[in-house]
C-alpha positions as CSV (number, residue, x, y, z in Angstrom):
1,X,-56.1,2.1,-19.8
2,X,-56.8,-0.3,-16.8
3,X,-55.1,-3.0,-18.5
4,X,-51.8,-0.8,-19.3
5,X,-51.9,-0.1,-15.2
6,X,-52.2,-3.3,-14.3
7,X,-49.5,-4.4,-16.8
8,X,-46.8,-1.8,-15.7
9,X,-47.1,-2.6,-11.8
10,X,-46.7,-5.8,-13.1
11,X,-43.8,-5.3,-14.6
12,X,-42.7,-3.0,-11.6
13,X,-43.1,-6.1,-9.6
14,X,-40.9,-8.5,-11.3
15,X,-38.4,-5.6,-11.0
16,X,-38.9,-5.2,-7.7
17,X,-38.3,-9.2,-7.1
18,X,-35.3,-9.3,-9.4
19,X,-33.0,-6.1,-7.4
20,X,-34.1,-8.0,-4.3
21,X,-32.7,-11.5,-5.8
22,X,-29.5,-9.6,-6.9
23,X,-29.2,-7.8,-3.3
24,X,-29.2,-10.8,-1.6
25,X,-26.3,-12.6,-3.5
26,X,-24.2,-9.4,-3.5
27,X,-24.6,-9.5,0.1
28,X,-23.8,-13.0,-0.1
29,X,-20.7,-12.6,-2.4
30,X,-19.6,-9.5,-0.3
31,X,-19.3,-11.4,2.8
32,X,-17.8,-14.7,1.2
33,X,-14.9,-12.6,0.3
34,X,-14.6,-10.6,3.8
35,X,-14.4,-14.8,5.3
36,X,-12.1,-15.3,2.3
37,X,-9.8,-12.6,3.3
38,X,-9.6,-13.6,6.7
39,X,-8.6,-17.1,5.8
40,X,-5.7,-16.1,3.6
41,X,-4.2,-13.7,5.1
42,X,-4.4,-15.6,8.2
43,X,-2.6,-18.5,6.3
44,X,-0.2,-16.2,4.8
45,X,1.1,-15.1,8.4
46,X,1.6,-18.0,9.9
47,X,3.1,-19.5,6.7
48,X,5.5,-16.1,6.6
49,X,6.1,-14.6,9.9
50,X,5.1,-17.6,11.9
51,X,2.2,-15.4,13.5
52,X,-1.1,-16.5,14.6
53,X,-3.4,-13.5,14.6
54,X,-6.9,-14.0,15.0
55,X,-8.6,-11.4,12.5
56,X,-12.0,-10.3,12.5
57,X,-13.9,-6.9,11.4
58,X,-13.4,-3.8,13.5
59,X,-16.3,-0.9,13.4
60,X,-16.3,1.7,15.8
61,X,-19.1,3.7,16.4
62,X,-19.5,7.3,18.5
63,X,-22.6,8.2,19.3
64,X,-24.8,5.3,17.7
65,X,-23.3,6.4,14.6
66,X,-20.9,3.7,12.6
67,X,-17.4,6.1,12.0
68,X,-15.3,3.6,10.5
69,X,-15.1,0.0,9.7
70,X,-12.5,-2.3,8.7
71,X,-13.3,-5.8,7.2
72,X,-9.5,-7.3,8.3
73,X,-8.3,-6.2,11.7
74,X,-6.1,-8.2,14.4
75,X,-3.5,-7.7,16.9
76,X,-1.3,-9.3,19.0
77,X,1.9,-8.1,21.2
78,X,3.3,-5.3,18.8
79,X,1.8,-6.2,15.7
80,X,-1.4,-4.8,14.5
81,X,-3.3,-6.3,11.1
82,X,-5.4,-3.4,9.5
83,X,-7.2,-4.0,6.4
84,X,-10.2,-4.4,3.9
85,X,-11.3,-7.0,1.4
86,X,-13.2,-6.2,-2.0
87,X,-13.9,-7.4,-4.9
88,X,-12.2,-4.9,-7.7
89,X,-9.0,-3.5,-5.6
90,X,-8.9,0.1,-7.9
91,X,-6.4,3.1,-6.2
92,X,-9.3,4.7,-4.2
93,X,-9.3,1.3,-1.9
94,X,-6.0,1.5,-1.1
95,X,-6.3,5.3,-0.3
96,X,-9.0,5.0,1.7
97,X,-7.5,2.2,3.8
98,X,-4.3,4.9,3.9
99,X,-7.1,7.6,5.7
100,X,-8.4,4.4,7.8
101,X,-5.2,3.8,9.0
102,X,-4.4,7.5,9.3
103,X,-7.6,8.1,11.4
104,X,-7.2,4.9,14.0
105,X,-3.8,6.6,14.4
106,X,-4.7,10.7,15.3
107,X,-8.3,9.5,17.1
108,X,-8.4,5.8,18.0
109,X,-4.4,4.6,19.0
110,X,-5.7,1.9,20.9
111,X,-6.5,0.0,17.9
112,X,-3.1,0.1,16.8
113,X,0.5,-1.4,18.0
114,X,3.9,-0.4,17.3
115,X,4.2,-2.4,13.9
116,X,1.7,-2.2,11.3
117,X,0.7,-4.4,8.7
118,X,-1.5,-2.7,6.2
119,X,-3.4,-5.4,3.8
120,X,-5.5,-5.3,1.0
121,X,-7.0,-8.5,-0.6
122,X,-9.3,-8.5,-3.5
123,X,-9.9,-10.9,-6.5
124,X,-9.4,-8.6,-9.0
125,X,-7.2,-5.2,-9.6
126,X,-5.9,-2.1,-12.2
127,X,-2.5,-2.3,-12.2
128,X,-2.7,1.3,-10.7
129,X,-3.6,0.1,-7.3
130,X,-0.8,-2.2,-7.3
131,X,1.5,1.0,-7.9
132,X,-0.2,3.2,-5.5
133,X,-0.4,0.2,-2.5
134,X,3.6,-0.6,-3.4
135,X,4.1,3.7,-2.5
136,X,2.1,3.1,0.9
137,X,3.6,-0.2,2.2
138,X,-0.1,-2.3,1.2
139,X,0.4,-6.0,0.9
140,X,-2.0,-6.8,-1.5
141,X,-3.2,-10.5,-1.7
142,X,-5.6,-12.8,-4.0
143,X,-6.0,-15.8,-3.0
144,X,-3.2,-17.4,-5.5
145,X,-0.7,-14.6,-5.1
146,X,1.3,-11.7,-3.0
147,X,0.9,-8.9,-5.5
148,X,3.2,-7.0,-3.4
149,X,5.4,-6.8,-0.4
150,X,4.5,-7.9,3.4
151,X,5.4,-4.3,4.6
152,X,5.6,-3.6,8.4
């Protein structure tokens, strides 16, 4: 019985080992693509609009407590960049960047200018995202392609 003990922690031990490898490069992943994002559609503005905006992440927090967070977020004169980066873009993304958006607006306008460009980039997608991020004016990006509009 002492042997089976021994054998299951372990066991429970290599697991233990192996989720903390497999943290650490999703964390690792997760924040190549946020630096990814940033690049791009950085790139992408100059290239179209002739815009430098430097982009960043924006997280506000109220009382110690994180509220919201947004991995894509720049402004500059009347133009305000608001946006997230993942890795599968699926239609809950884009409508949680809509109630992002919709939040900054009713509670936080300071974050916001007169035009708006809502952005989404991710390195894969449904095609059911696309559709629901054309209906709410999201430029979606990948790094190869504009999967739709630059809405402002």
């Amino acid at each position: 019985m002492t042997r089976d003990v021994q054998e299951i922690k372990g066991t429970l031990s290599q697991m233990r080992e192996t989720i903390n490898q497999m943290n650490r490069t999703l964390q690792k992943l997760t924040y190549s693509i946020e630096d990814e994002a940033i690049d791009v559609v950085s790139w992408k503005l100059r290239e179209r609009l002739g815009v430098n905006v430097r982009l960043g992440r924006l997280v506000i927090t109220e009382g110690g407590r994180e509220v919201l967070e947004l991995n894509i977020y720049g402004v500059t004169d009347d133009l305000c960049v608001v946006g997230d980066a993942t890795l599968d873009l699926r239609v809950n993304k884009v409508r949680e960047l809509i109630k992002a958006i919709d939040e900054l607006r009713s509670r936080y306008p300071q974050y916001l200018r007169p035009r708006v460009i809502k952005v989404l980039y991710c390195m894969r997608y449904v095609p059911e995202a696309i559709d629901e991020a054309r209906k709410n004016g999201v430029w979606v990006l990948t790094w190869r392609e504009e999967l739709t509009p630059l809405v402002m």
